[in-house]
PyMOL CGO cylinders between C-alpha atoms (Angstrom):
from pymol import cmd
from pymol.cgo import CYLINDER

trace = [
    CYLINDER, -82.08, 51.63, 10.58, -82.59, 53.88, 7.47, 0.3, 1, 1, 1, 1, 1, 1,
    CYLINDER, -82.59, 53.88, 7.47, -78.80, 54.13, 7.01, 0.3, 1, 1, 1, 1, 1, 1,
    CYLINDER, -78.80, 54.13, 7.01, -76.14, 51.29, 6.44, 0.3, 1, 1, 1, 1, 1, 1,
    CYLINDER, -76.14, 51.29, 6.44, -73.20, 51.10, 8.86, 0.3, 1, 1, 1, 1, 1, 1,
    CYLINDER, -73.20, 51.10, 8.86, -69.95, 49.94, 9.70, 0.3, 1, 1, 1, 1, 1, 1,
    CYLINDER, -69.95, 49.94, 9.70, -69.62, 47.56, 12.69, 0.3, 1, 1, 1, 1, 1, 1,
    CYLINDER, -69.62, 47.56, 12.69, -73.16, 47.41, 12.54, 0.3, 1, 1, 1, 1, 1, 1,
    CYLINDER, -73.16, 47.41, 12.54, -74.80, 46.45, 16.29, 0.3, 1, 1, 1, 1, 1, 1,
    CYLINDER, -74.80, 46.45, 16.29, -71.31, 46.87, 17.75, 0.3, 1, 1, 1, 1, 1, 1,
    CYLINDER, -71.31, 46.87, 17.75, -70.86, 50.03, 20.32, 0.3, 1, 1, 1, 1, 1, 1,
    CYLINDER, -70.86, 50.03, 20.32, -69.14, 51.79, 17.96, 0.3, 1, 1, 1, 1, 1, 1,
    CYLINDER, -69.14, 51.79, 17.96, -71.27, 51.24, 15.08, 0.3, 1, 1, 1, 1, 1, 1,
    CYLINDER, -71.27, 51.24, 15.08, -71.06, 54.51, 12.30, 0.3, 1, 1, 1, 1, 1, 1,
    CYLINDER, -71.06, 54.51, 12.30, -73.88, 55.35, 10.08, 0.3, 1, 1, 1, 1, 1, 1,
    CYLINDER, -73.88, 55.35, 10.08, -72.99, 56.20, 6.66, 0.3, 1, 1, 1, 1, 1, 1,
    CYLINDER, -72.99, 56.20, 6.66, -74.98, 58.83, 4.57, 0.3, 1, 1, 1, 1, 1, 1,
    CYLINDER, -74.98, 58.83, 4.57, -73.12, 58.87, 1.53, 0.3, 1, 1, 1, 1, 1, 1,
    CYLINDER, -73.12, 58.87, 1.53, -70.18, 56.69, 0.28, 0.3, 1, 1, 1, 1, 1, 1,
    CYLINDER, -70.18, 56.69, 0.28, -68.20, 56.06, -3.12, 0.3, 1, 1, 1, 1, 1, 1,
    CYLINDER, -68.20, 56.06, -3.12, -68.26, 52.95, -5.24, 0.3, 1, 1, 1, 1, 1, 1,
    CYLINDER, -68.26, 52.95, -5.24, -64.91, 52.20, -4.05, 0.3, 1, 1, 1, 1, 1, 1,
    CYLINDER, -64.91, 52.20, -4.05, -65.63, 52.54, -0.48, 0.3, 1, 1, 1, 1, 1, 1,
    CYLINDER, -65.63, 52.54, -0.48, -68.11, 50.36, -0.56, 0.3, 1, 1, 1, 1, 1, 1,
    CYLINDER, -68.11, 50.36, -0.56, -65.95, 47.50, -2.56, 0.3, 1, 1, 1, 1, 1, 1,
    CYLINDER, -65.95, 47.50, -2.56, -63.47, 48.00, 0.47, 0.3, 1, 1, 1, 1, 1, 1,
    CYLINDER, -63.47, 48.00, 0.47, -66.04, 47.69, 3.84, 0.3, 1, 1, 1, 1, 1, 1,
    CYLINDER, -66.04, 47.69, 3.84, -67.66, 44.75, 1.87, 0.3, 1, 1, 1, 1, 1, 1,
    CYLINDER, -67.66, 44.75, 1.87, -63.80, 43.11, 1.68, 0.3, 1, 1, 1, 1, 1, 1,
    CYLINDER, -63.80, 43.11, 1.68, -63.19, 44.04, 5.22, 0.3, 1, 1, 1, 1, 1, 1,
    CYLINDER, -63.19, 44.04, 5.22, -66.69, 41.91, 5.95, 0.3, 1, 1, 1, 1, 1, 1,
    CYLINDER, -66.69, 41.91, 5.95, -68.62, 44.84, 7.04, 0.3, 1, 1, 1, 1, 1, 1,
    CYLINDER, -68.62, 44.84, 7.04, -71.81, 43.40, 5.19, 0.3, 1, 1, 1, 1, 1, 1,
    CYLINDER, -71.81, 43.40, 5.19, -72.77, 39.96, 6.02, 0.3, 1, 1, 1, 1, 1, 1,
    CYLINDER, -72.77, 39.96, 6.02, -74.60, 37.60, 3.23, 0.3, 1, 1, 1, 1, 1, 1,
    CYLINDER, -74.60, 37.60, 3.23, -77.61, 37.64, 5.48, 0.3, 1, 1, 1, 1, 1, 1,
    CYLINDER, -77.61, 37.64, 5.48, -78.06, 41.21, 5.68, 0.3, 1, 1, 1, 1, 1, 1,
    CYLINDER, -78.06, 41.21, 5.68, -76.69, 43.98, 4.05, 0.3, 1, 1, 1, 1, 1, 1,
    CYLINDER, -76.69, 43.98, 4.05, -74.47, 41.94, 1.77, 0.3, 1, 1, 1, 1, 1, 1,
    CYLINDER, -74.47, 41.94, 1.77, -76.71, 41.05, -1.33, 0.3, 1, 1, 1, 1, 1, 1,
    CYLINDER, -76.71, 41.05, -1.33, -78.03, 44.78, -1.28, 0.3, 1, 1, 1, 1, 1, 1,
    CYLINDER, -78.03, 44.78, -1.28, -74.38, 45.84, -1.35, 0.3, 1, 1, 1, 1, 1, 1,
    CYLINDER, -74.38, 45.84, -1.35, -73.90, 43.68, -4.06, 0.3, 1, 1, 1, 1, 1, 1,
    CYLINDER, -73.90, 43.68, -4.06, -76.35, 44.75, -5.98, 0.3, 1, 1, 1, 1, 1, 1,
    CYLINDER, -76.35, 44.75, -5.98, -75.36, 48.29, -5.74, 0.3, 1, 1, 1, 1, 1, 1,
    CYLINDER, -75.36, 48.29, -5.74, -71.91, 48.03, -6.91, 0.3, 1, 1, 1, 1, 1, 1,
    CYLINDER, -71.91, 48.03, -6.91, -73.02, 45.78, -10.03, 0.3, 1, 1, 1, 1, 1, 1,
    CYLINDER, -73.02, 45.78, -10.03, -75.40, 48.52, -10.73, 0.3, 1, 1, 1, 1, 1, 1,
    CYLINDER, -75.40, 48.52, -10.73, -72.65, 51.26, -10.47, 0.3, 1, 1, 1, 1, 1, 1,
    CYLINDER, -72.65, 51.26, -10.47, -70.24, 49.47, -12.33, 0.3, 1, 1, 1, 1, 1, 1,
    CYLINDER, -70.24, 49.47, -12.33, -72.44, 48.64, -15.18, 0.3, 1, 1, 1, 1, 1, 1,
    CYLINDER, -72.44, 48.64, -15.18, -73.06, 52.49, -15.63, 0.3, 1, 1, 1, 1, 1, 1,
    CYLINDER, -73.06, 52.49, -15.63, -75.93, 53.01, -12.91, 0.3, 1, 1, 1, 1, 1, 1,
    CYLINDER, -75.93, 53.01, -12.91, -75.34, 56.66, -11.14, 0.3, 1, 1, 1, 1, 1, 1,
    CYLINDER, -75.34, 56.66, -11.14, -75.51, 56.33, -7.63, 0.3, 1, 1, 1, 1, 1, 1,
    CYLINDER, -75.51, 56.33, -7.63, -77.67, 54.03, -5.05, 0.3, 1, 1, 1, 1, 1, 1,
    CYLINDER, -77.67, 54.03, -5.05, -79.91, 55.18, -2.16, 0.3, 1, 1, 1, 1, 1, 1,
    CYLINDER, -79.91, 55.18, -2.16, -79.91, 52.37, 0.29, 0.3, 1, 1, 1, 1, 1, 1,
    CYLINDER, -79.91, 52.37, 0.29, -83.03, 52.52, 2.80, 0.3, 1, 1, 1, 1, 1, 1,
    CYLINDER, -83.03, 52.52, 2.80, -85.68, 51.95, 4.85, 0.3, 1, 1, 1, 1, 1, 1,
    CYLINDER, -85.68, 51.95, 4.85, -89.44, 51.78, 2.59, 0.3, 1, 1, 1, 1, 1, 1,
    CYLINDER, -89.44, 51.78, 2.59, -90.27, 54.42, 5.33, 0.3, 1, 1, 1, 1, 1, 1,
    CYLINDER, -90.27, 54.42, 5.33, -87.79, 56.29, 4.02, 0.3, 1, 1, 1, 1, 1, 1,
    CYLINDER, -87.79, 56.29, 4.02, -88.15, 56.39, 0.36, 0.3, 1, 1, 1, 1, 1, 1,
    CYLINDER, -88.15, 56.39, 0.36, -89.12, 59.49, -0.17, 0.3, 1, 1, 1, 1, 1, 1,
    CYLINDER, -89.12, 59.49, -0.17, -86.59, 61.94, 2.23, 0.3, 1, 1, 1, 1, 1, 1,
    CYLINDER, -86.59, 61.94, 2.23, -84.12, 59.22, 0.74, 0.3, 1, 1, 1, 1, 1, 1,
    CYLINDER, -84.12, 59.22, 0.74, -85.01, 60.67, -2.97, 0.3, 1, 1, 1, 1, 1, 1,
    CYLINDER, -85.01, 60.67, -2.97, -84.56, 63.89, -1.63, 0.3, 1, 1, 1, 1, 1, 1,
    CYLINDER, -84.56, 63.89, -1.63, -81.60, 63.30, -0.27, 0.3, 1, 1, 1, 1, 1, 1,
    CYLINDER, -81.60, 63.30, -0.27, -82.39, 63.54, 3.44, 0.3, 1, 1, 1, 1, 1, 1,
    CYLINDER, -82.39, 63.54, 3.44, -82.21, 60.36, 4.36, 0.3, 1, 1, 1, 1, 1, 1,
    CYLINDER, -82.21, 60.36, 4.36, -80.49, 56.57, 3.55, 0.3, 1, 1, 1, 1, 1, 1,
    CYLINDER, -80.49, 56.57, 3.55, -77.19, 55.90, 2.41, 0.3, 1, 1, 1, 1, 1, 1,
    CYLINDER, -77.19, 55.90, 2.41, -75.93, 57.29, -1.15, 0.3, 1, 1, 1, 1, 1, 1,
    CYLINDER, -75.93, 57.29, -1.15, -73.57, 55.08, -2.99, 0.3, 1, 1, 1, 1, 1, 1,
    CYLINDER, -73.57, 55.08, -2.99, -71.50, 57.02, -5.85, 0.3, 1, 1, 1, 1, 1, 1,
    CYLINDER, -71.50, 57.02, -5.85, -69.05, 55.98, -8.68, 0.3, 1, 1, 1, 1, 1, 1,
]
cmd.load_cgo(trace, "trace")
């Protein structure tokens, strides 16, 4: 998966491509992002934001590039 999601593995599960700061604080309350997977990488990017950092890009290695480009991954924004 080169995006995260909510309700991830679930038959309704929603990829996100781009998302605020504050969004992500919420799904993260509302246990969308489990300690043993997303969660740390989740934390990380809202420390990041809220200690000045610009946005996040959230992805696959794969994916790096189209990610930096915008085309791919998930965006996380103040």
């Amino acid at each position: 998966m080169d995006n995260i999601c909510l309700r991830f593995k679930q038959p309704d599960q929603t990829a996100l491509a781009e998302i605020t700061l504050a969004q992500a604080r919420q799904y993260q309350a509302e246990g969308h992002f489990p300690a043993g997977s997303m969660g740390p990488k989740i934390e990380a990017a809202i420390a990041f934001l809220e200690s000045g950092g610009r946005d996040v890009v959230i992805t696959s290695l794969e994916k790096a590039k189209p990610a930096l480009q915008g085309s791919a991954g998930t965006r996380i924004i103040r």
